[in-house]
C-alpha positions in Angstrom: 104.4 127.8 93.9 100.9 127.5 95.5 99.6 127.6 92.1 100.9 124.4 91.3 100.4 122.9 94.7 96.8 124.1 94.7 96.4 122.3 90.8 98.3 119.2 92.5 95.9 118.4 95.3 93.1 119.0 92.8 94.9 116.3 90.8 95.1 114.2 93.5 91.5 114.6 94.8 90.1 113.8 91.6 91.7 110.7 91.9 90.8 110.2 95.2 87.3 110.8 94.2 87.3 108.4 90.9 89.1 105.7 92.8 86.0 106.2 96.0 83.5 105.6 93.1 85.3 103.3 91.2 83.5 101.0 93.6 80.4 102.0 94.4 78.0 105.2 93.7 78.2 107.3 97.2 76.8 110.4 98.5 79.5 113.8 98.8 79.6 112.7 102.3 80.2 109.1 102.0 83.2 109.7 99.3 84.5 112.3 102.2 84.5 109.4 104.8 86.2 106.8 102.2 88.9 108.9 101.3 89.6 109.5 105.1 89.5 105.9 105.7 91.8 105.3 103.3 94.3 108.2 105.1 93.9 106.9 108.4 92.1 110.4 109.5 95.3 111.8 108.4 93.7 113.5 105.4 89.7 114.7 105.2 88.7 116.4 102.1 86.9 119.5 103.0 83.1 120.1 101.3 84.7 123.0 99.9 87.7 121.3 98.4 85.6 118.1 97.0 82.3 120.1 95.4 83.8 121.8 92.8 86.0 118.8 92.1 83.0 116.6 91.6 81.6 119.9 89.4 84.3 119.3 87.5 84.4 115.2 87.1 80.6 116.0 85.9 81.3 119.0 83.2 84.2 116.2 81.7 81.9 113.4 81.7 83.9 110.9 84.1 80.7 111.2 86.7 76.9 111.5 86.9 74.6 112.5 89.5 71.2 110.6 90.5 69.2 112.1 93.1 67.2 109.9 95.8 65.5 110.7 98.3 66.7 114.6 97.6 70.0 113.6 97.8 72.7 113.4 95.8 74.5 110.4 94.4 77.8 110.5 92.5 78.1 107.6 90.0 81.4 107.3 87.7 80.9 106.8 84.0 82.6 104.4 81.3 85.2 107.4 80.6 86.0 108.2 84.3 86.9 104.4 84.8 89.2 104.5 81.6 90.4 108.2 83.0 91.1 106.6 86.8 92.6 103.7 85.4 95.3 106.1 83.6 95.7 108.2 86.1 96.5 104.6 88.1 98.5 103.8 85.9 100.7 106.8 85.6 100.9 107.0 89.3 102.5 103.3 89.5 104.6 104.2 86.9 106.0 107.1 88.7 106.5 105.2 91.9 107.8 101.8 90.2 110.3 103.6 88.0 111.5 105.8 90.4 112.9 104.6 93.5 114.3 107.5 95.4 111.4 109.5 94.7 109.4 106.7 96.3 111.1 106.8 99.1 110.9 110.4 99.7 107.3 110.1 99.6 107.5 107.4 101.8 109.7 109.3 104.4 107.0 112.1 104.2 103.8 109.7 104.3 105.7 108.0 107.7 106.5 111.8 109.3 102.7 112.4 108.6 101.8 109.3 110.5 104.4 109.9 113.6 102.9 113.5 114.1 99.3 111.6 114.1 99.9 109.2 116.4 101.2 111.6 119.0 98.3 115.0 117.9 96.3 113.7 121.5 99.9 114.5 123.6 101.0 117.3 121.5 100.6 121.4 122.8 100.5 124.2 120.7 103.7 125.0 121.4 104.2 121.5 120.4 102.8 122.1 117.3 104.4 124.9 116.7 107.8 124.0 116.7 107.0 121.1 114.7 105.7 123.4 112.0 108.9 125.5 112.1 110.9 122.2 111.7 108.8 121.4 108.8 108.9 125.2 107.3 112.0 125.2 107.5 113.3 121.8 105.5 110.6 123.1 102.9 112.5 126.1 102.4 116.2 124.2 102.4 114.3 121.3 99.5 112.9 124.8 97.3 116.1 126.1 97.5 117.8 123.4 96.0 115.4 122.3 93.8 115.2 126.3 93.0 119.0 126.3 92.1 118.5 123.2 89.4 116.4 125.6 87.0 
C-alpha cells in the first residue's frame, strides 16, 4: 500500500511541479512556495520530496536547468507542456466523469481545510485524537475496498 501511495504523490508532485512552470521558470524554492500557495499552506513539498522529482522531469526531457547567478532555474520544455497538459486532461476527466469520486475528494480536501483552520487552537492531545479518527476510517475504507478484489 505505501508503495502505490508513495508512486501517487510522486504523480501528483510532478504535476504540481509542471503546472508551477507551466508559467514561469522558477528556482526549487520558488516552485516550493507556488505549490503551497496554491494549498493554502495546507501542503509544502519538502526539498527532499521535490529534488529528485525535478531529477526526474530533467532525465525525461519535460524540464531544463539554466543556472544564474549560481543558482538554479527550472524551465519546462515543449514535451513537458504537452505531458502537463495530458496529465490536465486526464485529471478533469477523472473528476468530470466521475461524480461521487469527486465528491469524496471534495469531502477530504474540506476535512483538510477544517483541521487547518483550527492547527493554532489544537493540543497534542488534540491532534491526537484526530489522527485516531482519521486512522481509523482509513482502515474501515481499505477494508472495504480490500473486500472488492
Amino acid at each position: 500500500m505505501k508503495m502505490n501511495l508513495e508512486r501517487l504523490r510522486k504523480g501528483t508532485l510532478k504535476l504540481l511541479i509542471l503546472e508551477a512552470l507551466n508559467d514561469n521558470p522558477m528556482h526549487a524554492y520558488e516552485i516550493i512556495k507556488s505549490i503551497e500557495k496554491k494549498f493554502h499552506g495546507i501542503y509544502k513539498p519538502r526539498p527532499g520530496s521535490l529534488y529528485p522529482v525535478l531529477k526526474q522531469l530533467i532525465e525525461s526531457g519535460m524540464i531544463t536547468v539554466e543556472e544564474k547567478d549560481d543558482k538554479k532555474i527550472y524551465i519546462i520544455t515543449d514535451k513537458g507542456k504537452e505531458a502537463f497538459n495530458k496529465m490536465k486532461t486526464e485529471m478533469k476527466n477523472v473528476f468530470t466523469k466521475n461524480n461521487q469520486y469527486r465528491k469524496l475528494v471534495n469531502q477530504l480536501f474540506e476535512i483538510g481545510l477544517i483541521i487547518y483552520n483550527f492547527r493554532d487552537k489544537l493540543s497534542e492531545e488534540d491532534y491526537e485524537k484526530i489522527n485516531n479518527i482519521i486512522n481509523g476510517c482509513k482502515n474501515e475504507i481499505e477494508d472495504l475496498l480490500n473486500k472488492l478484489k
